[in-house]
N, C-alpha and C positions, 0 to 999 in steps of 0.2 A: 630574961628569956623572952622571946619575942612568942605573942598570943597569938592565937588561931582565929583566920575571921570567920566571923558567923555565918551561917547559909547566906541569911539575907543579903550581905557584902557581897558575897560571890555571882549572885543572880543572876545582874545587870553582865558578868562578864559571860558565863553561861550562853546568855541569851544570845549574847552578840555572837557566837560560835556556835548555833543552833545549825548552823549551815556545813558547820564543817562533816567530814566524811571517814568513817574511821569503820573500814568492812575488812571481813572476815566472811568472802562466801561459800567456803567448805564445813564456816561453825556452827553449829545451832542456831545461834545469834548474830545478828548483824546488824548495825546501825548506820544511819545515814540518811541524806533529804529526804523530805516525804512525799518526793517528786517523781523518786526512782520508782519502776516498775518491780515491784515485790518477787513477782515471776521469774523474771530475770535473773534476780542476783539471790534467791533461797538458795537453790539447788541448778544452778546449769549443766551439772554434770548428767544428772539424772535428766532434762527435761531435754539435750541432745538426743540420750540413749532411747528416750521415747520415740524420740524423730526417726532416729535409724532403725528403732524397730518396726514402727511403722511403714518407713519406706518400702524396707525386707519385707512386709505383709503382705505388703498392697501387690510389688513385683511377685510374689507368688500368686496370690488371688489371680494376677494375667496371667500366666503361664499354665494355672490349673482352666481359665475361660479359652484361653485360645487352645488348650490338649483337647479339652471339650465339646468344644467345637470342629476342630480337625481332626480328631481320632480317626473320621471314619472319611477321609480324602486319603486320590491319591496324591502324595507328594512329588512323585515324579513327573505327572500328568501337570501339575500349578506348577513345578519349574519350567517343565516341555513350553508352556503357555507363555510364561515371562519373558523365557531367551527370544521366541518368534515373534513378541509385539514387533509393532514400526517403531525405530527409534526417532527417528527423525518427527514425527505426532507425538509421539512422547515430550521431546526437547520444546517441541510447539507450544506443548499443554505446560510445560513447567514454567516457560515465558510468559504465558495466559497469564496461570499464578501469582506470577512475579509480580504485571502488572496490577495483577488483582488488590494488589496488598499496598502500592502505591495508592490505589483509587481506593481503598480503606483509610489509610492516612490522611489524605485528601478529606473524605467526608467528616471521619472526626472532627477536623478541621471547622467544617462549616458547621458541625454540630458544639462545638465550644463557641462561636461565634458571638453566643447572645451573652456569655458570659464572658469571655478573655480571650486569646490569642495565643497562636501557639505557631512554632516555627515546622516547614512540614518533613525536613531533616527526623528533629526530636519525636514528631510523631511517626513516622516513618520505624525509627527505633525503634519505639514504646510497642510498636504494634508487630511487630518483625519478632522480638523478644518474647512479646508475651504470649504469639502462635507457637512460639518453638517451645516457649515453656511450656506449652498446653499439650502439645506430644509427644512431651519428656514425660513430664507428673501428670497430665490427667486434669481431670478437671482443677487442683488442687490451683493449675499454673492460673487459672480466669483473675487471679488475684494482682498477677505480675504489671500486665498492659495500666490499669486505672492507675498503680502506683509509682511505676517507674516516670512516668510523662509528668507528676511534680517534682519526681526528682530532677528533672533533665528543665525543667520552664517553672522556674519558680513563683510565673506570675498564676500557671495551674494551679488552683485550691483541688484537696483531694478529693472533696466533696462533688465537686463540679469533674472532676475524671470519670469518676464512678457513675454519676448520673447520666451523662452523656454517653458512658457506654450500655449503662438500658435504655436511654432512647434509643442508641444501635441498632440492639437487641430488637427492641421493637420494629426499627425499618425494615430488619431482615426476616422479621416473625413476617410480617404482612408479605414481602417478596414471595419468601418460600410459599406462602399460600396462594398467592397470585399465579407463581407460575405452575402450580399445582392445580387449579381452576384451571386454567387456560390450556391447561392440557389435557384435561379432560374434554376439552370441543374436537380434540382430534384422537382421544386414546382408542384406539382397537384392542380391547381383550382377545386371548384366547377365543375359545367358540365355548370350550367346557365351561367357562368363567363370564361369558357373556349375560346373565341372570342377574350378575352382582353388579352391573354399569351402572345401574338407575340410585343404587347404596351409593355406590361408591361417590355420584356425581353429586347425592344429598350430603353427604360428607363434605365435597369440597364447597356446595353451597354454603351450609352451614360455617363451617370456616370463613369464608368471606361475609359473613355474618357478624361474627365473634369479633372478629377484626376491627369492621366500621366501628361498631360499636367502642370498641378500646380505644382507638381512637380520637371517638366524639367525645367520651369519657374524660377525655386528658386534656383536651380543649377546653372542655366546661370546667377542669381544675384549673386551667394556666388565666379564664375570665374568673377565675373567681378563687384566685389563691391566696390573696392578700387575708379576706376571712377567715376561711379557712384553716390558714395558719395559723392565727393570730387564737381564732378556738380552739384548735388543737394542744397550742402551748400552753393558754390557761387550763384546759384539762389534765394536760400533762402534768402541771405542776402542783396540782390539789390532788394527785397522788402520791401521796409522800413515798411508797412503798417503791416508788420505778426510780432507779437510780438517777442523777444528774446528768450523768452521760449519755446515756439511753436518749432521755429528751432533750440534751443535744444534738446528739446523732442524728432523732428521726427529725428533728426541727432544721437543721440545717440543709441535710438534703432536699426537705421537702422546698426549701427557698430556691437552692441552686437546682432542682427539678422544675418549679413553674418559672425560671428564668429562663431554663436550655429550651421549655415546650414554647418558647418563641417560633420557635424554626414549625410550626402549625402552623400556626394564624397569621403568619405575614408571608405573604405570594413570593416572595423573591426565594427570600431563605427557602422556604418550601420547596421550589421545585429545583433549588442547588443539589437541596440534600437528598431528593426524590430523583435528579439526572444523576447523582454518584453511587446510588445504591441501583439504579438499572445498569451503571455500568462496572459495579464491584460482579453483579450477578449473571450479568451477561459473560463476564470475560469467564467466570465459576465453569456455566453452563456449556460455553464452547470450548473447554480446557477437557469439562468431562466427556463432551462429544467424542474431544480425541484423540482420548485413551479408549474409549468402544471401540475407536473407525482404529488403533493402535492393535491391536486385537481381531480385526476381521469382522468387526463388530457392524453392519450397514444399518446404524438406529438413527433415529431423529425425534422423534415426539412421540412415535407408537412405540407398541412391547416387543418383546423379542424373547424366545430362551434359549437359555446357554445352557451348557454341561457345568456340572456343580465344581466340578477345576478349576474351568475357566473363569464362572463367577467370581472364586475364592483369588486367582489374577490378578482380577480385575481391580476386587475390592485393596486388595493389601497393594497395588502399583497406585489405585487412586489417593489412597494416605500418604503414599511417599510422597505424591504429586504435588498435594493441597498441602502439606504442611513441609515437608522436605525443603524448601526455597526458605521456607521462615528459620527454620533450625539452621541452617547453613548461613545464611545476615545473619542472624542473629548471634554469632559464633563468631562470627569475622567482627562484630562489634564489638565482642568481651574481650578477643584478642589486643584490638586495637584500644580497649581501654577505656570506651566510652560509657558501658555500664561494666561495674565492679562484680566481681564474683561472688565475693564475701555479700557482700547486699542484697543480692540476687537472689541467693542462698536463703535470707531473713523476710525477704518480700512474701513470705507464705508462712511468715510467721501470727502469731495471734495479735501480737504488738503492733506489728506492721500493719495489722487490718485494722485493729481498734484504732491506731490514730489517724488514717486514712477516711475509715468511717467518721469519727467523731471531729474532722477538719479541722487536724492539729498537722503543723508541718512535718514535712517527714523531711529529718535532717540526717547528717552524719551521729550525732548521740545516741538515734534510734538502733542503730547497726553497731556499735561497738559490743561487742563483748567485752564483759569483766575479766581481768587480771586474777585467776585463781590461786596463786602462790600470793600475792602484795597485798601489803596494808597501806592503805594510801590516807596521808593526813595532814590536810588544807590548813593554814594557819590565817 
């Protein structure tokens, strides 16, 4: 009779098949690499059904904001106001948009610059998709734009997506209050409201205050990031308690952060990225001009008021305006297959951020979903 080998015999073959995969993800239990995200494959069924109830939440939560808000309009006075805009200002204004979102792509562009290269096609995309995601879901879509643009340019690190879209962020903080300054040299309040000019013009001082300073702030980290970092991550790592990831995550950005704040401290890049944000915000500003003048609206710089209709108009034709051209590209792109549905879908997933954040590739592995009926076993 042939003997039984002992554990130890068998070890060495064990070991050698530590890799293999052998799941079961509707069981209690389930085995496989120590690679896989645990998230994913415990329970997918139950971590969809959070998704969708979630979603179901959130579209009630609007529905209960916007009844809230509109209870007390007339509704047939805000359609009256819609059908009589000019269309033709209208069409104008969604042109503006259009290009507005070119000379978004554009500046990405030169804000990757100090890092990598990117084709203005793909950013074009990245940036089309991730607006439309944004007034589909909600804030939820901000997630879309940093990650799809390494999908589409693999020389994109996600790390460097993300941080280039808060320097953005920042070009466009500083705009908004610039042109909010600068319209305060010519605001005419009301007369009843006249008292509060002198508030209001300390206000937009002060903001151009806050500003500089963020600024100078970020300059003095991009001279002196090399320490910085370098203390940061010895700190980080004498806390045994903050995960490895964690101070990956914050250590990596912080590198591809004082790379991209190149576009500060050197004159060229600088005022690339400073002519494409006056001209993202110029073409904004003239789009909303008009839909006012679309409306009967004769504004420019000073105030004006409206009937509380025609506000309400105003406002819900300006959302189609500004985001309406992104939804619509960006729709003809899923069509034509250039980003995937199914992935699109997972770009707002927790996975999808974490490796994003922590500047791991985002591949096709990320976005599969598990085979919930199979047992699958690698030899």
């Amino acid at each position: 009779m042939r003997q039984a080998r002992p554990v130890t015999a068998i070890a060495p073959y064990v070991a050698r098949h530590v890799e293999n995969v052998v799941a079961f993800p509707l069981s209690p239990i389930s085995c496989g690499s120590g690679s896989l995200r645990v998230n994913n494959i415990n329970n997918p069924l139950k971590s969809n059904t959070r998704k969708y109830l979630e979603f179901v939440a959130l579209c009630l939560l609007a529905i209960a904001i916007i009844w809230w808000f509109g209870r007390k309009l007339n509704w047939s006075e805000v359609r009256h106001s819609v059908s009589h805009a000019n269309p033709y200002l209208l069409g104008l204004a969604v042109l503006l948009i259009s290009v507005a979102y070119v000379f978004r792509a554009a500046r990405w562009g030169a804000l990757l610059a100090p890092l990598t290269t990117a084709s203005l096609k793909n950013l074009f995309v990245a940036t089309t998709v991730g607006f439309g995601a944004v007034f589909l879901v909600g804030r939820a879509g901000e997630v879309v734009r940093p990650v799809v643009l390494p999908m589409r340019e693999p020389r994109v690190r996600p790390a460097a997506s993300f941080v280039t879209i808060m320097i953005e962020r920042i070009y466009d903080s500083i705009a908004v209050v610039v042109f909010f300054a600068v319209n305060l040299l010519w605001f005419r309040p009301p007369v009843i409201a006249a008292g509060n000019l002198m508030r209001i013009r300390a206000v937009g001082i002060g903001l151009l205050v806050v500003a500089a300073a963020g600024v100078f702030g970020l300059t003095q980290f991009r001279k002196r990031s090399e320490g910085a970092v370098a203390g940061l991550k010895t700190l980080l790592e004498r806390r045994r308690f903050i995960p490895a990831a964690i101070t990956t995550a914050i250590l990596s950005i912080l590198e591809q952060l004082a790379k991209a704040l190149r576009v500060l401290v050197d004159a060229r890049e600088l005022a690339v990225t400073v002519g494409w944000t006056a001209m993202v915000w110029f073409a904004i500003a003239f789009a909303n001009m008009f839909v006012l003048r679309a409306f009967g609206l004769r504004v420019g710089i000073t105030e004006t008021g409206v009937a509380k209709e025609t506000a309400a108009a105003i406002s819900i034709v300006l959302g189609l305006v500004d985001f309406g051209p992104a939804v619509i590209i960006g729709f003809l792109y899923l069509i034509r297959g250039d980003v995937n549905l199914a992935q699109l879908r997972s770009l707002t997933s927790a996975d999808a951020v974490e490796h994003a954040v922590e500047d791991e590739p985002i591949t096709d592995e990320l976005f599969r979903q598990p085979n919930l009926g199979a047992t699958a076993i690698k030899d």
